[in-house]
Each structure stands twice: as structure tokens, then as C-alpha cells.
C-alpha positions, 0 to 999 in steps of 0.5 A: 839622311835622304828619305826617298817616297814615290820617286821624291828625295827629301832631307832632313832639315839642316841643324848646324849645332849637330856635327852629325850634319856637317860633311865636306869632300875629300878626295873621292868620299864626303865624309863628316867634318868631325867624324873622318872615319864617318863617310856619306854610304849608298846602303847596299841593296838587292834590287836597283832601284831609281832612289837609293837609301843613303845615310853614314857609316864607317869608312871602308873603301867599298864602292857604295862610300866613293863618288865622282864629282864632275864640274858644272859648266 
């Protein structure tokens, strides 16, 4: 999960022997690798800000669970 202080994102170190830390891209959501139901969430909030709390939570098709993935060039 990222942790966002004074403007800076931080994550959590990676622990590959935790399968809460594995997620892969499927279509339009990251969801985890063992977890299909799990998927990468922009927790909802009532003010906009620059630096969002995000974290998993079960899919339901919301907005906040979808993302667009553009190529580098």
C-alpha cells in the first residue's frame, strides 16, 4: 500500500513470500495474483487532494478500482 506524507509516496518494502504483495494488470484493473476478487482501489474521499490513500479491496466495478494505462514512448 502507498503511504503519502507531505506530498511524498512511499511503499511498502516488497515481500515476495506474501501473496498480498503480488498483483498483475488485467484489462482495465490490477488486481492481486491470487486473489482475483482483490483489486488495486483509490479509497474514496471527500476532499481532492494531490496524494490519494490506496490499498485492495474487493472488486466491484467502481471507478476508483479501474485504470488506464497509457505506453511509454
Amino acid at each position: 500500500m502507498f503511504n503519502c506524507t507531505a506530498g511524498e509516496a512511499f511503499l511498502r518494502p516488497f515481500d515476495q513470500g506474501n501473496p498480498k504483495h503480488h498483483w498483475i494488470i488485467v484489462g482495465d484493473r490490477i488486481q492481486n495474483k491470487f486473489e482475483s476478487n482483490l483489486v488495486l482501489d483509490i479509497y474514496k474521499s471527500t476532499a481532492l487532494s494531490t496524494c490519494m490513500k490506496t490499498g485492495e479491496y474487493e472488486f466491484n466495478g467502481g471507478e476508483n478500482q479501474l485504470w488506464t494505462f497509457e505506453p511509454l514512448l
